[in-house]
C-alpha positions in Angstrom: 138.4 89.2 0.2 135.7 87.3 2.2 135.0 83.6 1.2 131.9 82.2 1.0 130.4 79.0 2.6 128.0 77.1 -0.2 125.3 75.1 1.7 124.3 71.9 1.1 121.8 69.9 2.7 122.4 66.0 3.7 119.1 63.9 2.6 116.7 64.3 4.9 115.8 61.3 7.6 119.4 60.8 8.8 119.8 57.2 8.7 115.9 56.7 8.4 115.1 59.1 11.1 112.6 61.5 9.9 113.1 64.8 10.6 116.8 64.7 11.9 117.9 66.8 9.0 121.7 67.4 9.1 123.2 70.8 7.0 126.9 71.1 6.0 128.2 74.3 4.7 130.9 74.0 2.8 133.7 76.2 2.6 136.0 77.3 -0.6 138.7 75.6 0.9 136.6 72.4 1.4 136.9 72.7 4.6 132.9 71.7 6.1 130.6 73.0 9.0 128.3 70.3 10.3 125.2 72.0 11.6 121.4 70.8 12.4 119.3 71.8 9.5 116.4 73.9 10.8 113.8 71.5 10.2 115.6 69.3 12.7 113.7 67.4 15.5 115.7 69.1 18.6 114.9 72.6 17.1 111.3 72.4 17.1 108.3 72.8 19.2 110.4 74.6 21.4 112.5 72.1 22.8 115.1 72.2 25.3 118.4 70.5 25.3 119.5 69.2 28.8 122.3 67.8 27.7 125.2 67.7 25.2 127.9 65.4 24.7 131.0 64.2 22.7 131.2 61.0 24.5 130.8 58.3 21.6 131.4 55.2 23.5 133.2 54.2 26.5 137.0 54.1 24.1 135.9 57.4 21.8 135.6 60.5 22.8 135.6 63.3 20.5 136.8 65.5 22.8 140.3 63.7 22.5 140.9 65.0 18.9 144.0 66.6 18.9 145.4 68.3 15.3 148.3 69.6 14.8 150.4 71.0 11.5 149.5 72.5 8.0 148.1 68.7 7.0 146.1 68.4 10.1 147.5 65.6 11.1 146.2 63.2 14.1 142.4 64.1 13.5 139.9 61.1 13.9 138.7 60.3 10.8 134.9 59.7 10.3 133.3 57.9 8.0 129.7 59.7 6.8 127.9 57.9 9.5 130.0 58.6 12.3 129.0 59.6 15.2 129.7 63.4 16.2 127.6 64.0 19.6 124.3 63.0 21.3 122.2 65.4 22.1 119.6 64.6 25.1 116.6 67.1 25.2 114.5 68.1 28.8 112.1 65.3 27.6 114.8 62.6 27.7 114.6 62.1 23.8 118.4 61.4 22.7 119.2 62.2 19.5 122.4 61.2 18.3 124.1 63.7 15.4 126.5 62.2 12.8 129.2 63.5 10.5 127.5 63.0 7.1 130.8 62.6 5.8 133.8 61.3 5.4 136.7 63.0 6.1 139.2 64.5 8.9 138.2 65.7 12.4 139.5 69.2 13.1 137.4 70.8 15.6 134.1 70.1 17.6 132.5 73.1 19.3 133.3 72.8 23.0 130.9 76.1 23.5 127.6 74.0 22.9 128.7 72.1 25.8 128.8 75.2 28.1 126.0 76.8 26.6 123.3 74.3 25.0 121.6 77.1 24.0 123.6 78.3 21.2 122.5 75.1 19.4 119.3 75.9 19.6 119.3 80.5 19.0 122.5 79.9 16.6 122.2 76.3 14.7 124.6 77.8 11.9 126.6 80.1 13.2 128.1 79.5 17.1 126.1 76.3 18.1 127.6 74.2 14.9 128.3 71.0 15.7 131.9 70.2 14.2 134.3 70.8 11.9 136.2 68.0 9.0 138.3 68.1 6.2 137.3 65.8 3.6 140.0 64.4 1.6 140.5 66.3 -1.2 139.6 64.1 -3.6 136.1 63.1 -2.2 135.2 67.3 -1.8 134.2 67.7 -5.2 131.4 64.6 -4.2 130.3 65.3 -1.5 128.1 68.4 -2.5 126.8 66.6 -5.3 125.9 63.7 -3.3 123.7 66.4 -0.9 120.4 68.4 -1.8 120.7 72.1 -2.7 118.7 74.4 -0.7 115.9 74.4 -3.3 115.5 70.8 -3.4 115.8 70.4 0.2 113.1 72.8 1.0 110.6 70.9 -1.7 111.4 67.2 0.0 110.6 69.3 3.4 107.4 70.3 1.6 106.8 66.8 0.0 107.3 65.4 4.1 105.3 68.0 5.1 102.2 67.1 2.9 102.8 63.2 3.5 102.9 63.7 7.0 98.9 65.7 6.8 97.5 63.3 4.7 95.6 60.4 6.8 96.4 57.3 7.0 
């Protein structure tokens, strides 16, 4: 039996950024995928990343996550605005991605780091971002505190329209 992920969409405008749309697909088993949405900054107008990393500050790296045991214990845990990476593009733009919620650290994709590209050809699939475990009583919230697919794709539509009209 295959198990699906249900995607949700974090609000648009990550912390008032516009366009630095996060996704999360969510798992049966709560566990959640934290991707770049496809309407995100670093994946348009062709872009090119130059650099990837994990490196949060000069004390946290989230590299150093270590996990261990059926409880996962030892993750870092993240609150929703946590940083996850920072991604710096050819242009020198830095944008830095965040965990949109809260919950446990399990795994951040080390193979973006190798190959940038993957974030860029395979946002969902190979270049996601990271991996948490939200506690099991906040699961149940956290996808009905994100926009569905549909009403994601009509506040891209509503930015989209805002962002024609003239000033």
């Amino acid at each position: 039996m295959r198990r699906q992920l249900s995607t949700a969409i974090t609000h648009d405008d990550m912390k008032g950024k516009q366009s630095e749309d996060h996704c999360i697909l969510q798992h049966s088993n709560r566990i959640c995928v934290i991707t770049l949405a496809e309407t995100h900054t670093v994946l348009q107008n062709g872009r090119a990343i130059k650099n990837i990393t994990y490196q949060i500050s000069n004390g946290c790296s989230r590299l150093n996550n270590k996990v261990s045991g059926k409880s996962k214990r030892g993750g870092q845990f993240l609150t929703d605005f946590a940083p996850l990476c920072r991604i710096t593009c050819t242009d020198d733009t830095e944008y830095t991605i965040y965990s949109c919620i809260r919950g446990r650290l399990l795994e951040v994709n080390e193979n973006i780091l190798e190959t940038p590209s993957l974030l860029l050809e395979k946002p969902s699939t190979e270049g996601y971002i990271a991996i948490i475990l939200p506690k099991f009583e906040e699961s149940k919230s956290i996808t009905e505190n994100l926009l569905t697919r549909e009403d994601f794709e009509r506040v891209v539509s509503e930015r989209s329209v805002t962002q024609s009209q003239p000033s």
